[in-house]
N, C-alpha and C positions, 0 to 999 in steps of 0.2 A: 524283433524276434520272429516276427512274418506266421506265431502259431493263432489258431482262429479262436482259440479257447483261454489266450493271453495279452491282457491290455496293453499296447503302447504304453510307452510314455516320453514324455521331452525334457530331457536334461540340461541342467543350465551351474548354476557355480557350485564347486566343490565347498563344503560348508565344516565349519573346528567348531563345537561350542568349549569353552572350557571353563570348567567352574574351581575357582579356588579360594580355601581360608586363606585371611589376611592376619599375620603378626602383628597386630593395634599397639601391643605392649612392648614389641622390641622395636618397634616403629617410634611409637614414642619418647624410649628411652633415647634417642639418638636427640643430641642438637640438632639445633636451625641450620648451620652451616656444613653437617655430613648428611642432613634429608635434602638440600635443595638440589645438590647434583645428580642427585636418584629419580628425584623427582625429575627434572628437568629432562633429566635423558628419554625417562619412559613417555612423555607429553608428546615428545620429539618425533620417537617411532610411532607412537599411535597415530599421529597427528598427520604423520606420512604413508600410514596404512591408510586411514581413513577418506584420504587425500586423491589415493590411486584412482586409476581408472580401468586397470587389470585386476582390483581386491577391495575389500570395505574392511570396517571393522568396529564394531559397537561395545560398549561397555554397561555394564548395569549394575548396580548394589543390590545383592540379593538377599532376600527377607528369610529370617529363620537359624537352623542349623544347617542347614546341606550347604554352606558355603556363604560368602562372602562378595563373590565380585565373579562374573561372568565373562568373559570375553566371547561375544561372537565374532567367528573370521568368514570371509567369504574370498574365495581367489576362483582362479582361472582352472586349477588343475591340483590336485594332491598333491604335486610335486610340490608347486607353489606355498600350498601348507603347509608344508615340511619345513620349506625355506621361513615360514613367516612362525611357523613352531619355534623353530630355532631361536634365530633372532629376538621373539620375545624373550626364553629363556636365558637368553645372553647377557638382559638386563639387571642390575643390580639390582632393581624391584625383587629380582623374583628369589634373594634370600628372606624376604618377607612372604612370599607367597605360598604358599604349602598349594599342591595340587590335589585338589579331592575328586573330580570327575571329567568327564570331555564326552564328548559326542562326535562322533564322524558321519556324515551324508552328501549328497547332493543333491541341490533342488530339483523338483521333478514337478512337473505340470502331467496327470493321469488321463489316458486318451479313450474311458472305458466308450462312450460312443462312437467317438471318431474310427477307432479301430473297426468296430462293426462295418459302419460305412465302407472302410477300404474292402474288407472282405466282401462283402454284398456287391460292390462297384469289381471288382475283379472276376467275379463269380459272372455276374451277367456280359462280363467281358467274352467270355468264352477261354481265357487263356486256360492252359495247365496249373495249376498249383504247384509254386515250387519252381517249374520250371524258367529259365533265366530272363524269360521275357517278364512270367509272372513277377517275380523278385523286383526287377528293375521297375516296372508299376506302383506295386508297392513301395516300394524306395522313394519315388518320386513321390506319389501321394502324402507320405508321411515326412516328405523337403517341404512340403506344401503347408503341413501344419506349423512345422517349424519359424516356416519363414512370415507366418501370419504376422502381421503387426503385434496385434495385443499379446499373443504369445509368445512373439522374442522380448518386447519388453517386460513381462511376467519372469520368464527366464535369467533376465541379466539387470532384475531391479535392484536399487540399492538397499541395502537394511532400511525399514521403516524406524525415521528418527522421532514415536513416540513414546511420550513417558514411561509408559507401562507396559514391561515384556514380562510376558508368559512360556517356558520352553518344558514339552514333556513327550516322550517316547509310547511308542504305541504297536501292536500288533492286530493283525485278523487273525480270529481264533483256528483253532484245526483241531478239535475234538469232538468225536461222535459225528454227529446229526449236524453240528455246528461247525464243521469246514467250510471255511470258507472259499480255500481252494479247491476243494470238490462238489461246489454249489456250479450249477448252470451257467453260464455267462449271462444269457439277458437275463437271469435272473439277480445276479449281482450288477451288471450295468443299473438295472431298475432301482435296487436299491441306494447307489452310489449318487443316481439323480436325486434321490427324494435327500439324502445326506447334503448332497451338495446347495439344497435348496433352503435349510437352514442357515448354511454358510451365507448367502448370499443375500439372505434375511438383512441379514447384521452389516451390509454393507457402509462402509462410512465410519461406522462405531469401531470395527475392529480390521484389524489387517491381517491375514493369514498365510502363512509361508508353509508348506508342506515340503518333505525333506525325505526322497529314498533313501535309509540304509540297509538295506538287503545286502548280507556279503560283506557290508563295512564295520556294521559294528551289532549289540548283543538284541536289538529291537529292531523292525521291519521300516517303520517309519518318525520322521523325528515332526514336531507341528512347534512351530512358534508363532504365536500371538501378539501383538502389539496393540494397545488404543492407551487413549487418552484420562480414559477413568477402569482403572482395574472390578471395578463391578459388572463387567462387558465379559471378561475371560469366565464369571460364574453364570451369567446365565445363560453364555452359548455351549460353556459344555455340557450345562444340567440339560441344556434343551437337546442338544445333540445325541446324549443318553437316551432316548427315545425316540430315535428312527432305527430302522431293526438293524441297519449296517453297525451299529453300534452296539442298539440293544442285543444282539446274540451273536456278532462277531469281533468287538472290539476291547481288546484287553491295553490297559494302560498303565505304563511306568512312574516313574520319580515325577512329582512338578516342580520346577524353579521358578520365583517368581520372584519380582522387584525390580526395581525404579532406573530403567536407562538415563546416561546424565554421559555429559558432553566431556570429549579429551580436553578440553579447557578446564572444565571443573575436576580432574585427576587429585591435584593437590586438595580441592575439600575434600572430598573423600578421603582419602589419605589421615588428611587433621583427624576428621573427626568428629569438626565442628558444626555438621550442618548436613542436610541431603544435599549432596550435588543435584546441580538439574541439569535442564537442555536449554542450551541458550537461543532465543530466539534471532542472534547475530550468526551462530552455527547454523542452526538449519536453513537461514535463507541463503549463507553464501553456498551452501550444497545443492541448493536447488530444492529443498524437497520441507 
């Protein structure tokens, strides 16, 4: 956006959450021999989503009322959603699936220092602001961030294949005193550092995927969480409640939450019989 008063950022997969009840009781009433074709097929495409290496796709049993089974989708492009939208809906699963919610974004890595840099580094350049030599500096500069190692791999990571996913929508406030978008930039960079430094706190413990939808859908940003013991997702948000980017800009949506398990485990779920899990033969032949 090249404006001095608006942070970069680096976009990486277009991202679906979609959350939906599951029919138990008409699932059930069906025999062995008209569930297994259902089943079969939906293992198939997941298994093949999962599989790409242009999309992912995760699954989770979620706790509570707000839903039942989560799909996360990761692709290349919207379009690509569309097409992976479709396709699942194609599935004979999905007259068992009632749709209760979804989420639209894409990953975004937030460049609130970096961008300073570029400005400050062009400014002592001597260039014009704006003008085409300027632009193409900046452009380069920020191919530079791009192309950084750890940040194209941040960009194009696979779903974090642990136990415990956490997905909730979030905003910065814009009211009164408390805009955030009418706050100073080094003054929200500064804050965004001491935020960030919670995060990073907790490294190892929890995984964190931050998600722009500005434009896409009804909240500003989407955060999913993963780690291995869900006691991690309570006490980094309680801790994160108390850094000011939160405490006095940060308003929060719906949480989902509950237990990722493997498209191999599809049909436990399904039964009924048992928490599907993550199989430890899945995540090593995925790498991760």
């Amino acid at each position: 956006m090249r404006h001095p008063n608006v942070p970069e950022s680096l976009d990486g997969w277009a991202i679906l959450h979609r959350m939906f009840r599951f029919d138990r009781r008409r699932w059930d009433a069906l025999d062995a021999p008209r569930r297994a074709p259902v089943e079969r097929e939906a293992i198939e495409l997941f298994a093949q989503l999962a599989a790409d290496a242009d999309a992912d796709l995760a699954l989770a049993q979620l706790l509570g009322h707000k839903g039942d089974l989560m799909l996360t989708h990761y692709a290349q492009s919207f379009d690509a959603l569309g097409e992976v939208q479709v396709r699942v809906d194609k599935l004979a699963l999905r007259d068992y699936l009632e749709p209760h919610e979804s989420y639209v974004s894409i990953l975004e890595l937030g460049l609130y220092e970096h961008t300073a840099k570029i400005h400050a580094e062009l400014r002592e350049g001597g260039l014009k602001p704006h003008s085409e030599a300027w632009n193409d500096a900046f452009d380069a500069l920020l191919r530079e961030a791009r192309e950084e190692p750890r940040n194209a791999a941040r960009l194009w990571a696979r779903i974090p294949r642990r136990r415990y996913a956490c997905f909730y929508p979030m905003n910065k406030k814009r009211e009164g005193s408390d805009n955030w978008y009418a706050t100073a930039y080094a003054e929200r960079a500064k804050m965004m550092l001491e935020h960030g430094k919670i995060g990073r706190s907790y490294h190892g413990h929890v995984t964190q995927v931050i998600s722009g939808s500005i434009g896409f859908d009804d909240w500003e940003w989407g955060v999913d969480l993963y780690a291995d013991d869900p006691l991690v997702f309570k006490k980094l948000v309680y801790a994160m409640r108390f850094d000011e980017a939160s405490a006095r800009f940060g308003e929060f949506g719906r949480f989902w939450t509950g237990m990722q398990f493997s498209v191999a485990q599809l049909g436990v779920f399904l039964a009924g019989e048992a928490s599907p899990a993550l199989l430890a033969g899945d995540l090593a032949a995925a790498g991760r």
